[in-house]
C-alpha positions as CSV (number, residue, x, y, z in Angstrom):
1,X,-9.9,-7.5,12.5
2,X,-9.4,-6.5,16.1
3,X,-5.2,-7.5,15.5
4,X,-4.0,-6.2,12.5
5,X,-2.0,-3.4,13.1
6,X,-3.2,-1.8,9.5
7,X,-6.8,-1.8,11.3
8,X,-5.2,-0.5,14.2
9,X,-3.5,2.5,12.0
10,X,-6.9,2.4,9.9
11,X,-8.9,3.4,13.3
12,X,-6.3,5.9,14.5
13,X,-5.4,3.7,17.6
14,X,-1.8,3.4,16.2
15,X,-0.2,7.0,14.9
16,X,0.9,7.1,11.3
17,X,2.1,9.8,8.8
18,X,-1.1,9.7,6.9
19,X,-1.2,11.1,3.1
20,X,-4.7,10.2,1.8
21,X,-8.1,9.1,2.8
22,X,-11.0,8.3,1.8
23,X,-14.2,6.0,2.7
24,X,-12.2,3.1,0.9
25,X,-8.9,3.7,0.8
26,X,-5.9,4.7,3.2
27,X,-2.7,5.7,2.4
28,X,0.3,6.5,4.8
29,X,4.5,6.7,4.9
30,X,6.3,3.7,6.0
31,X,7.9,3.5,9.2
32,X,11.0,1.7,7.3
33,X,11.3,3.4,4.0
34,X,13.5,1.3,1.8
35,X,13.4,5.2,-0.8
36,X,13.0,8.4,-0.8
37,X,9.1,8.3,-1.5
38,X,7.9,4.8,0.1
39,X,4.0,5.1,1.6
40,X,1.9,2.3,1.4
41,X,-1.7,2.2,0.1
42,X,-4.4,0.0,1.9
43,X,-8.2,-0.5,1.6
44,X,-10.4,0.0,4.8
45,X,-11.9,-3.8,4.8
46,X,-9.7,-5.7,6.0
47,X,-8.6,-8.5,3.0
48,X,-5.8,-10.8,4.4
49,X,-4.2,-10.9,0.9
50,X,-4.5,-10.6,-2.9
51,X,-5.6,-14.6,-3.3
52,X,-8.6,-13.6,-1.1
53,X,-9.9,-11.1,-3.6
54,X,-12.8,-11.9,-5.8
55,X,-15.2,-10.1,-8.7
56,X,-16.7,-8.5,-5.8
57,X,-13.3,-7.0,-5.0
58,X,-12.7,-5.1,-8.6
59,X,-13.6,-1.8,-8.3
60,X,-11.6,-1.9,-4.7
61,X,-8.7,-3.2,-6.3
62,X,-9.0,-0.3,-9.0
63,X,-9.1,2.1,-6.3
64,X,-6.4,0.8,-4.5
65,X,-4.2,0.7,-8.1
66,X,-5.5,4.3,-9.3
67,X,-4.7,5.9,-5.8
68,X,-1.5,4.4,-5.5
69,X,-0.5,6.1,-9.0
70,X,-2.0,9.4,-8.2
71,X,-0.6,9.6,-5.2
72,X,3.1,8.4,-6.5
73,X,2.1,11.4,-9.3
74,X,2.0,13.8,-6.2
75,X,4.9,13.1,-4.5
76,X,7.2,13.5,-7.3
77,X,6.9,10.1,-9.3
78,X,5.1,11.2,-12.4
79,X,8.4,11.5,-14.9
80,X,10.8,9.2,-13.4
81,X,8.2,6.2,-12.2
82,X,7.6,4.0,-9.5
83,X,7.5,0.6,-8.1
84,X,4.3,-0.7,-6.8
85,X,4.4,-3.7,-5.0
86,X,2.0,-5.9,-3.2
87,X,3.8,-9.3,-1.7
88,X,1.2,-12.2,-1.1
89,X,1.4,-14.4,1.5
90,X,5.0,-16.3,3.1
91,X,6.6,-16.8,0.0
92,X,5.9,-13.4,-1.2
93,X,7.2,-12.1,1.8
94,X,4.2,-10.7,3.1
95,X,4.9,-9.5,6.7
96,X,1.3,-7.6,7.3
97,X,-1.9,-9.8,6.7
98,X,-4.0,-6.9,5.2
99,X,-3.5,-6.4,1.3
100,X,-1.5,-3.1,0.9
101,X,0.3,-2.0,-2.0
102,X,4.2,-0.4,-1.9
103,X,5.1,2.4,-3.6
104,X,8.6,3.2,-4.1
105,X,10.3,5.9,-6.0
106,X,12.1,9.0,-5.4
107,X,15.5,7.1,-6.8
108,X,16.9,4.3,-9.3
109,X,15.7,0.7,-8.3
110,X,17.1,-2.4,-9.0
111,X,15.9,-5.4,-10.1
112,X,15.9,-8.0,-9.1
113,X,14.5,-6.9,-5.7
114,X,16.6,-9.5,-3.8
């Protein structure tokens, strides 16, 4: 999708932090991090949002999930835990239409988020 700006950061047309890649999967630090460890997770092909996944979307979403946690592992995560996080649309407060999962740590969340 020629103007989402996770495609944009995907091609390399937009600079990012990056922390993983893969044919599949990208993973980079968020501009705004809301904790000490905050990167967000996103697969290659562009998907608006979770509710336009499908069966054909499983083992992408299992990649997406199992990078996330090994990544969240390698920055420091593995004893204390994360959050991981995908909002879904305007009432989810989805701000980005391309799926992308949040992963917080680093320090003590509350809940609820707010």
């Amino acid at each position: 999708m020629n103007d989402c700006i996770f495609c944009k950061i995907i091609a390399g047309e937009i600079p990012s932090a990056v922390i993983w890649e893969d044919g599949d999967v990208f993973a980079f630090k968020d501009i705004n991090p809301q904790s000490p460890v905050h990167f967000l997770v996103v697969p290659k092909k562009h998907i608006s949002n979770l509710m336009e996944t499908d069966e054909k979307d499983e083992a992408l979403l299992g990649k997406l999930l199992n990078t996330a946690q090994r990544l969240a592992s390698q920055l420091g995560c593995e004893d204390r835990g994360a959050r991981f996080v995908i909002n879904c649309k305007s009432d989810g407060a989805q701000t980005v239409d391309h799926l992308h999962v949040h992963v917080l740590g680093g320090r003590k969340l509350g809940w609820p988020p707010g």
